[in-house]
N, C-alpha and C positions, 0 to 999 in steps of 0.2 A: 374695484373700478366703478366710477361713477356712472347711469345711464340712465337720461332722458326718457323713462320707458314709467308705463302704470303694470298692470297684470304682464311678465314675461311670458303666458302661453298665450296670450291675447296681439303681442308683437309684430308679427306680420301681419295679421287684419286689420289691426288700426293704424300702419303705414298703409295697407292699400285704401284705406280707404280715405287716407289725406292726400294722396296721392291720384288715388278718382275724385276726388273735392276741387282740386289744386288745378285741375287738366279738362275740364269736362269736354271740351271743345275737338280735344286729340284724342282721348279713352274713353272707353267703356266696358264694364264687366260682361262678359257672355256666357258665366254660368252663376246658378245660386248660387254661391260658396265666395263669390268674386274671387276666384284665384282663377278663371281663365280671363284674359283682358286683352282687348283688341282694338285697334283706328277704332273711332269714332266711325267711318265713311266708309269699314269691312259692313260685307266683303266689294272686291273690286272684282265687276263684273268680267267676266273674259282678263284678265289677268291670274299669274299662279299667285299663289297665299304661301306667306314664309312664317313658318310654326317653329319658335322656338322655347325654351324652357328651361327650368331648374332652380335651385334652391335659394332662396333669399337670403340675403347679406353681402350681395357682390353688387349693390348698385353704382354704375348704371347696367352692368353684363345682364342680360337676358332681359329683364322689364321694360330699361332706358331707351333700348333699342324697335321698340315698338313704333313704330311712323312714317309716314313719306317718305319712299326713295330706302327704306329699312325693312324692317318686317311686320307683318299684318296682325301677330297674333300671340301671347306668350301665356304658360300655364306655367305659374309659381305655388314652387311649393315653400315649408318650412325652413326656417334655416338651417341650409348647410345636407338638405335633404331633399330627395326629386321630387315633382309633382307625380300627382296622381296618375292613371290610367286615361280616368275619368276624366279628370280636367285639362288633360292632354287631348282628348277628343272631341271637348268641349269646345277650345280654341279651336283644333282644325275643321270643323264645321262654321266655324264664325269664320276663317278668311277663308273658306273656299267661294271661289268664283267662277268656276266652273274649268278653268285651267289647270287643275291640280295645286296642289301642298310643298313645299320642301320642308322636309322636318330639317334646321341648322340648331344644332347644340353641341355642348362640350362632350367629349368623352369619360362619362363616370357610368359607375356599371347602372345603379338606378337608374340613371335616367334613360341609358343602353334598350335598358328591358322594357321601362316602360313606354317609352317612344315604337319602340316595334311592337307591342302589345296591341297600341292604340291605334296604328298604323295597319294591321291586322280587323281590325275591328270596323275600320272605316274603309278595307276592300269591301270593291263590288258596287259604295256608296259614290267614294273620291279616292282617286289614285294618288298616290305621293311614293318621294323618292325622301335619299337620307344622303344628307352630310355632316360630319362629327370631324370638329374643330380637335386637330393633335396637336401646336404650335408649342409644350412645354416640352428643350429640349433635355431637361435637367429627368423628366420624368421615366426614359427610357431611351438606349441605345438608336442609333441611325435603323438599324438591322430588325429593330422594331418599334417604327414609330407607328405604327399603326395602336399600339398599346399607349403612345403617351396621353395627358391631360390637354382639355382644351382651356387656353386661357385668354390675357387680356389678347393676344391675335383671331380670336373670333371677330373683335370689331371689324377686321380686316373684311373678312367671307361677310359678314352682316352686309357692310358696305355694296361689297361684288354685285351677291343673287338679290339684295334690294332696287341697286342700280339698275339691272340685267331684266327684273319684275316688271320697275314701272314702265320700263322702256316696251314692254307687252312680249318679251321673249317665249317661249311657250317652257315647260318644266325641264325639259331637259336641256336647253339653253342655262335657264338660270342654275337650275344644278350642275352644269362646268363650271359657270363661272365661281359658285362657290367653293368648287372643288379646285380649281385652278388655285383661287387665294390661299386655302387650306394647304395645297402643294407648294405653296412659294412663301410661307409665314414660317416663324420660328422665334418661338420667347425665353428667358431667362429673366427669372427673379430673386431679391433677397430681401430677406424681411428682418427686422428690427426687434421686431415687438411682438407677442402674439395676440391675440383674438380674443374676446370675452364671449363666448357665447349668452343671450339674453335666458335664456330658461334654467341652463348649470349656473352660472355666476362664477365661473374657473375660468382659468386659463386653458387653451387648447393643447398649449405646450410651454414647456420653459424655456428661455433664453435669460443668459447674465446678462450683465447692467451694462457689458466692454464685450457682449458676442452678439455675430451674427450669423446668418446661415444662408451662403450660397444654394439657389434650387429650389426654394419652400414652396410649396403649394398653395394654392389660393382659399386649401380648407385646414393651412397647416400639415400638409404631406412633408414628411424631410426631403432634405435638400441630399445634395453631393456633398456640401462638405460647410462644417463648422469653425469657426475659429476666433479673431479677436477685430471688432472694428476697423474695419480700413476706412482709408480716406476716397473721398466721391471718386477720385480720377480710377482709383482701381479698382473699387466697384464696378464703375464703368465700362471697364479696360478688362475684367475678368470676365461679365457679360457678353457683350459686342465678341471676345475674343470666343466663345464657347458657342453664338449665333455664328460666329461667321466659316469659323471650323465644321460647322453641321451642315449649310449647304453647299460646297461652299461658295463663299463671293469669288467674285473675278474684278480686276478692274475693267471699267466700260461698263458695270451694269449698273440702273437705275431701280431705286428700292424707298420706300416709304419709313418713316421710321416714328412708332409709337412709344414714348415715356410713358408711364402707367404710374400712378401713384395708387397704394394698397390700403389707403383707407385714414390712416394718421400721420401722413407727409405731406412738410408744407410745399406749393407749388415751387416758390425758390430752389428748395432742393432738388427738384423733379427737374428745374432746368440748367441746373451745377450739372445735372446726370448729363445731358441731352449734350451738353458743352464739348462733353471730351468725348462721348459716343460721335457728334459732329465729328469731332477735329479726326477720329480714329479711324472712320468711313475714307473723309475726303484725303487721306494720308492710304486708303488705300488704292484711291482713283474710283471709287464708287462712290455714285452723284445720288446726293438724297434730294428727291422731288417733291415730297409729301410729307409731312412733319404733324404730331400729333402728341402734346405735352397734357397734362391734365390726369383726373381719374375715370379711368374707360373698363376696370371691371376689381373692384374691390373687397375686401374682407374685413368688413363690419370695422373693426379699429387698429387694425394691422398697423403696425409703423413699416413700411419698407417699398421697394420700387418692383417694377420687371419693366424690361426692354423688349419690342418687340421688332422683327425687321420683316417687310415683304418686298420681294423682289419684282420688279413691276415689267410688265410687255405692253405694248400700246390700248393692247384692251381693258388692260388691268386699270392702267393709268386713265383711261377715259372714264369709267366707273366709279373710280374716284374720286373725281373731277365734277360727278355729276351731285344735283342738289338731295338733300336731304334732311328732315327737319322732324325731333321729336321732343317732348317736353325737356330729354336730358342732353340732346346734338341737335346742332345743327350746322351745316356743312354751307 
């Protein structure tokens, strides 16, 4: 696999730092190391600071999400591997504003430990609370979702407790509301192709040339289940049918619905997907309000989609609604 890269241990430093080049206006670094990075305009006085983080090669998931009306503040780490302690601390001293923290990140065990490490470290200083994005339902039973992955439906919670921030909510305001999306989201994905990582130069995993994998994780985790290329519509139709079995839909309800491309799908495809997810909602009398096509949290060169669906109540929907703008969204 061919890649646009000089020194492969040098890879994320020299994205962030084309990345702080590219943006000065919206970003800035807030620790030496520049892996913690924050608004330009952190912290926001009297307003809470939304801390989030995690490994690099899912842009835009965690970094992209840094700006107005989103989150204040992200520590990144290595690809495919959690930030620091440190630079987890870093950042939430750069968006605190004297309202407290929400730490929003995905559920992986690193980042688990090191987000409550840091969060420990910074009592007494700034108080924070935690929300961890479980929206992969491929990743564990109903009966334990609290064990699932957070995926591309963190944009969802991004959106919420950013929306719920600017609006001057106080911490435990916006941490419902992150919690609310987190309760009402649920993803499915499949992937194509796997992942190069830039420092191995391998594959993460194998797939044939005529297979795919229902489930895969966004670091290459297996799926539910293997087998031979199907066409868009029952990709689709296997997705949608697995989200909607897990919470489940009713007709009458209104729900948002995010396409996600993995990293090496052309947007065409992403919207062949959304076609028959469409047609499969409105066939069940649940009205999608909120539509979100594009790549909202990726895997370096994955070829493959997830679907994600949030179920919306008037607050949710206003949150939504509300503006939002960072180098990689803008709402």
């Amino acid at each position: 696999m061919k890649k646009i890269i000089n020194d492969p241990n040098a890879f994320v430093d020299e994205a962030l730092d084309g990345i702080l080049a590219a943006h000065p206006t919206m970003l800035k670094a807030v620790s030496a190391d520049r892996r913690a990075i924050a608004r330009a305009d952190a912290p926001i006085e009297g307003h809470v600071g939304i801390v989030t983080g995690g490994g690099s090669g899912h842009l835009p998931l965690f970094l992209g999400y840094v700006g107005v009306g989103l989150c204040t503040a992200v520590a990144v780490g290595n690809v495919f591997s959690s930030p620091s302690v440190e630079q987890i601390l870093a950042a939430t001293r750069a968006a605190q504003g004297g309202a407290g923290v929400l730490y929003l990140y995905g559920n992986y065990g690193g980042d688990v430990m090191n987000f409550d490490l840091a969060g420990e470290l910074a009592a007494g200083e700034i108080e924070t609370d935690t929300v961890v994005g479980i929206d992969d339902v491929a990743s564990a039973p109903p009966e334990r979702s609290s064990d699932r992955r957070g995926v591309a439906g963190l944009f969802f919670a991004y959106k919420c407790a950013g929306a719920a921030a600017e609006s001057g909510l106080p911490l435990a305001g916006v941490a419902a509301a992150a919690r609310s999306a987190v309760a009402n989201t649920r993803s499915m994905g499949v992937g194509l192709s796997p992942t190069i990582l830039p420092a191995a130069g391998k594959p993460t995993f194998e797939l044939g040339p005529d297979e795919m994998e229902i489930g895969i994780g966004i670091h290459g985790e297996r799926g539910v289940r293997r087998g031979r290329l199907e066409s868009a519509d029952q990709i689709a139709g296997d997705l949608i049918e697995k989200i909607a079995g897990d919470f489940p839909l009713a007709r009458g309800d209104n729900v948002a619905v995010l396409v996600n491309g993995l990293g090496a799908t052309p947007l065409e495809e992403l919207y062949v997907l959304y076609r028959h997810v469409r047609r499969t909602l409105d066939g069940m009398g649940v009205a999608v309000r909120r539509t979100y096509v594009g790549e909202f949290a990726t895997s370096l060169e994955m070829a493959g989609a997830s679907v994600s669906v949030m179920r919306l109540d008037d607050d949710m929907t206003r949150l939504l609604h509300a503006p939002a703008r960072s180098p990689f969204f803008r709402e």
